[in-house]
C-alpha positions in Angstrom: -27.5 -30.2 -9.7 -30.2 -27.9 -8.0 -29.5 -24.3 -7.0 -27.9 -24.1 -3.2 -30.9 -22.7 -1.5 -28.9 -20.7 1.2 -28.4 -18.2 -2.5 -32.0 -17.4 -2.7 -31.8 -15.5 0.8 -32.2 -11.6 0.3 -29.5 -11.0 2.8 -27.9 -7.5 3.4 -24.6 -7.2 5.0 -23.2 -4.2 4.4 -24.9 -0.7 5.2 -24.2 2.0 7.6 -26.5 4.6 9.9 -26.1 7.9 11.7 -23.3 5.9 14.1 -20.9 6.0 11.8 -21.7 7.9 8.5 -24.8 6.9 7.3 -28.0 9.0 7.5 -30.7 7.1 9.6 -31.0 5.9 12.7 -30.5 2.1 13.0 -34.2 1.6 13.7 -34.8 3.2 10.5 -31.9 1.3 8.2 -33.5 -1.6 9.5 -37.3 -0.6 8.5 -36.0 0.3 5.2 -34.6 -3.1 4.7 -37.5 -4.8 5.5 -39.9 -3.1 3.3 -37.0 -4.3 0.4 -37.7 -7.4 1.3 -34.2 -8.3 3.5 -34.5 -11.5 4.6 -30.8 -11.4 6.4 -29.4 -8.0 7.8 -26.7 -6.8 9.3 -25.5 -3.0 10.0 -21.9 -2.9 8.9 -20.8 1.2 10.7 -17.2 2.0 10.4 -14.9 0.8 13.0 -17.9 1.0 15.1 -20.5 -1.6 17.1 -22.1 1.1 19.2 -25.4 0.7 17.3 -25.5 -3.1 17.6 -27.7 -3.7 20.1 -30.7 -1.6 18.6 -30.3 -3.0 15.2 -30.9 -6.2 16.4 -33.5 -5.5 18.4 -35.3 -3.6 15.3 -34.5 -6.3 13.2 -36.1 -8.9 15.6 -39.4 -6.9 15.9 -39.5 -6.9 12.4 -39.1 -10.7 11.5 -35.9 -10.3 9.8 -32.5 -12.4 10.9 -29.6 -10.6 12.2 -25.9 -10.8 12.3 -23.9 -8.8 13.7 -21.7 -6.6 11.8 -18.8 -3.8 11.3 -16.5 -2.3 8.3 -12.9 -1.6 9.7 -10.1 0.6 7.6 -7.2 -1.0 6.9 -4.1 0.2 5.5 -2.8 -1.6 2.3 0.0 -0.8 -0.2 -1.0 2.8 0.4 -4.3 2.6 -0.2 -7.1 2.2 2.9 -8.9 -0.9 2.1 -12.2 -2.2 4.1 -12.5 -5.1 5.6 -16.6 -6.2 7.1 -16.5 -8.7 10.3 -20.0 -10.5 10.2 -21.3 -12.5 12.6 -18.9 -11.7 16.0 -19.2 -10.9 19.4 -19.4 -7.4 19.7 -19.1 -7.3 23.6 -15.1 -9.1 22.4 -12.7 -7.2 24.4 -9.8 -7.1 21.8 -11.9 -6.1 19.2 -14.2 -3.5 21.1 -10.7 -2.3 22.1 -9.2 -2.4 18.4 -12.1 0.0 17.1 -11.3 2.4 19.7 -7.9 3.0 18.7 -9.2 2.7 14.8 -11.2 5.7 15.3 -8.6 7.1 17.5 -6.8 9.3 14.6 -10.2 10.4 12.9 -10.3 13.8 14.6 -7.0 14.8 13.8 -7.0 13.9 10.0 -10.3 16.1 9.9 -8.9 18.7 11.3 -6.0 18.6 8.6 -8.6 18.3 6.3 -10.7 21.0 6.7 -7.2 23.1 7.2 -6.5 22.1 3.4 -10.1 23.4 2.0 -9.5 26.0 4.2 -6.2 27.2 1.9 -8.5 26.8 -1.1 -11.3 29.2 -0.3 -13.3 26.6 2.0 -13.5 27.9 5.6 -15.3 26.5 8.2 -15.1 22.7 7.4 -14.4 20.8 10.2 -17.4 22.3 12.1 -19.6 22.2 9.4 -18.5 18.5 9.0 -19.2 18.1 13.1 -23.0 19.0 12.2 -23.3 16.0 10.8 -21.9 13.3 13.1 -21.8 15.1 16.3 -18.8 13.1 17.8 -15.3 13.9 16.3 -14.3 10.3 16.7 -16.8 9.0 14.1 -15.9 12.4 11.2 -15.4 11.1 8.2 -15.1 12.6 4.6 -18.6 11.4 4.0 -19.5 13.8 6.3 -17.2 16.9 4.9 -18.7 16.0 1.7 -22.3 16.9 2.8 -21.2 20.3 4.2 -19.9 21.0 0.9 -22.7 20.1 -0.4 -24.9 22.1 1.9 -22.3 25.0 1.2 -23.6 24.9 -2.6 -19.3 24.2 -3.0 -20.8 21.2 -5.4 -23.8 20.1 -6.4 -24.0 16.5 -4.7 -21.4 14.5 -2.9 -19.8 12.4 -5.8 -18.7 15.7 -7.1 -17.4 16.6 -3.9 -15.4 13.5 -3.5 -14.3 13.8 -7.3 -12.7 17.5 -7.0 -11.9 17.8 -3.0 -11.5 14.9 -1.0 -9.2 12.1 -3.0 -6.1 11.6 -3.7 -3.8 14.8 -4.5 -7.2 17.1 -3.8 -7.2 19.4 -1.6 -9.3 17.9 1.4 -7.5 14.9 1.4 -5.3 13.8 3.8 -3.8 9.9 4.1 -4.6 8.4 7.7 -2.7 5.0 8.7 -5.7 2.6 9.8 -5.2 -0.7 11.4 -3.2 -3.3 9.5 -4.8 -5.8 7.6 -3.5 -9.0 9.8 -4.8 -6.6 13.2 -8.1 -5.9 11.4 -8.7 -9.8 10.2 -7.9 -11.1 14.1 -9.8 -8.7 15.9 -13.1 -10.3 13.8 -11.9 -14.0 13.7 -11.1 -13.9 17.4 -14.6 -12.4 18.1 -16.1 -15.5 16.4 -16.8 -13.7 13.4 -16.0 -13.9 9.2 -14.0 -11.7 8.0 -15.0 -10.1 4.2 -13.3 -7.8 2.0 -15.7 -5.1 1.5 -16.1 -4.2 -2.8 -12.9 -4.9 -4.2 -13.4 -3.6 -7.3 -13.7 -0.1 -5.0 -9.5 -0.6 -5.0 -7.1 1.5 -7.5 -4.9 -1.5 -6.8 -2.7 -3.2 -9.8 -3.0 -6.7 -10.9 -0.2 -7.6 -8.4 -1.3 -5.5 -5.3 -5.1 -7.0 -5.9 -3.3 -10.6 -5.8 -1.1 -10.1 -3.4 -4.4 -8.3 -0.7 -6.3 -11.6 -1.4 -3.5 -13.7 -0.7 -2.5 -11.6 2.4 -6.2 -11.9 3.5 -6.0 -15.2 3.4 -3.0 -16.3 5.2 -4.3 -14.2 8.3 -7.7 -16.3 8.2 -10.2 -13.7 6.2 -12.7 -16.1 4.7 -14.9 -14.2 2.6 -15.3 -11.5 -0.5 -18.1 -8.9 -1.1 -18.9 -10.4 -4.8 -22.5 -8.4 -5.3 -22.7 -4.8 -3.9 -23.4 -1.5 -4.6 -20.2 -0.2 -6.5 -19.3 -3.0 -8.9 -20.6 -3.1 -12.0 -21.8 -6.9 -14.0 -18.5 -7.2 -15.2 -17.5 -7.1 -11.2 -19.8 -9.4 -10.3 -18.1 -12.0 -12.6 -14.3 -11.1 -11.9 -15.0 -11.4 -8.1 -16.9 -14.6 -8.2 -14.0 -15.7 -9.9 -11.6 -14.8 -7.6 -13.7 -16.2 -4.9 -13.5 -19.8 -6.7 -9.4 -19.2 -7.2 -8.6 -18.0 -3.4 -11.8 -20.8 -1.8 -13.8 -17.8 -0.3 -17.0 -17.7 0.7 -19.1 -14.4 -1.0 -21.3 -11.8 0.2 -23.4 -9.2 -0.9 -24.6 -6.1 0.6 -25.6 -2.8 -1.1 -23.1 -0.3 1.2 -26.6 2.0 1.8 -25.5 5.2 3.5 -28.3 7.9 2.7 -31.9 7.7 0.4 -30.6 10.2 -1.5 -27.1 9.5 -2.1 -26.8 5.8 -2.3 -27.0 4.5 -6.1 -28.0 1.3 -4.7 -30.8 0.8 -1.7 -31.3 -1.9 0.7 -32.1 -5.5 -0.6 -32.2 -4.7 -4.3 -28.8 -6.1 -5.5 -29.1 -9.3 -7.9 -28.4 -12.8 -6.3 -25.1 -14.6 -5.6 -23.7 -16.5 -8.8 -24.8 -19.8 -8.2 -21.0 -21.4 -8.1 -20.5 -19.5 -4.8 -21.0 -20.6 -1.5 -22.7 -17.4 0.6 -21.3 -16.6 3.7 -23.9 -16.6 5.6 -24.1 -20.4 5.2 -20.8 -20.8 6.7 -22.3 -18.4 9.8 -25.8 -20.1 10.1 -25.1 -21.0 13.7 -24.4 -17.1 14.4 -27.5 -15.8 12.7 -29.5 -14.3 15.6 -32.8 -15.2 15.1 -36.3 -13.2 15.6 
């Protein structure tokens, strides 16, 4: 049996830019793609479609398909879990509204972030944080982690992460996202897929992993991030597996945030094993076209 060739697409679907905590302007994310060789694109920003529009449109001028795209936080078995919509409308009331009110608690959790570093010798965070996102509704810890790195607190920001801002450090700080059933209609409704976003990502037990697929499923999500830029080969096999088991479809994006801090850029991610069925073939009719 030949090779589905729907798998030999370079398609992207999962990256972020200066909306929500990445580093370069859409236009830019999308130049860098194409220069990979992307074939298939889609910005994925954090509870956020704002940059939509101009991705699209840069994508378009540069030959490359687009779908639309977002990575919502969901809260699951105490743990925030991420969850891409591909291939919606972004102009969908209920989802538009959803985001909103996602985002809604990001300022506050900031704020009791930075007052934790604060008690450890690290003043100043929030509005050295701010510098780097600009609207308090977008902070992230991605963005506390570069002013500590700026700071000269640590040396990059996977140190940062690793001694301030997990679990039971002291910039961390628990924030109850949207639930996975809210999260999982607010795409389908849209007309889009809904993916869980690098599983292997998940300090979940064998039980709480099974039980998020089989949650995931029963409230419609159809797909799995098998390829991307945090699992390792050993990943890749486990979640192509898991994709047969539950009948998902898989995708694979490399998460790009930053040139410098991403371990994995735009487009460079191996193929899809060839068992799976891609997503994007199930969303060829939502592919907006240059």
């Amino acid at each position: 049996m030949s090779a589905n060739p729907m798998l030999l697409v370079n398609a992207d679907l999962h990256c972020h830019s200066n909306v929500s905590d990445g580093t370069l302007a859409p236009e830019d994310v999308a130049a860098r793609a194409h220069r990979n060789g992307v074939q298939l694109w889609a910005l994925t920003d954090h509870d956020e479609v704002g940059g939509q529009a101009r991705a699209r449109r840069a994508a378009h001028a540069l030959g490359m398909d687009y779908l639309t795209g977002t990575e919502i936080s969901v809260s699951f078995a105490h743990q925030t879990v991420h969850i891409v919509g591909l291939g919606f409308d972004e102009e969908d009331t209920e989802l538009v509204q959803g985001l909103v009110t996602t985002r809604g608690g990001r300022e506050r959790r900031a704020r009791d972030m930075a007052d934790g570093l604060a008690r450890v010798g690290i003043p100043g965070a929030f509005e050295g944080a701010l510098k780097y996102v600009g609207n308090p509704d977008l902070i992230s810890r991605t963005h506390f982690a570069r002013y500590l790195v700026e700071a000269g607190v640590c040396s990059d920001t996977h140190e940062v992460f690793r001694h301030y801002l997990t679990e039971g450090k002291p910039g961390y700080v628990e924030h109850r996202w949207a639930s996975l059933r809210d999260a999982v209609r607010w795409i389908t409704q849209a007309g889009g897929v809904a993916v869980i976003a690098h599983p292997g990502r998940y300090d979940f037990t064998p039980n709480e992993e099974f039980a998020l697929f089989s949650e995931f499923k029963s409230h419609g999500g159809r797909g799995v991030e098998v390829v991307t830029g945090s699992h390792t080969q050993a990943e890749y096999g486990k979640y192509a597996d898991m994709a047969v088991e539950f009948d998902l479809l898989a995708s694979r994006g490399s998460d790009f945030h930053d040139p410098a801090e991403s371990h994995t850029d735009l487009g460079t991610l191996p193929g899809l094993p060839s068992r799976l069925t891609p997503v994007w073939e199930a969303l060829a009719s939502r592919i907006a076209r240059a």
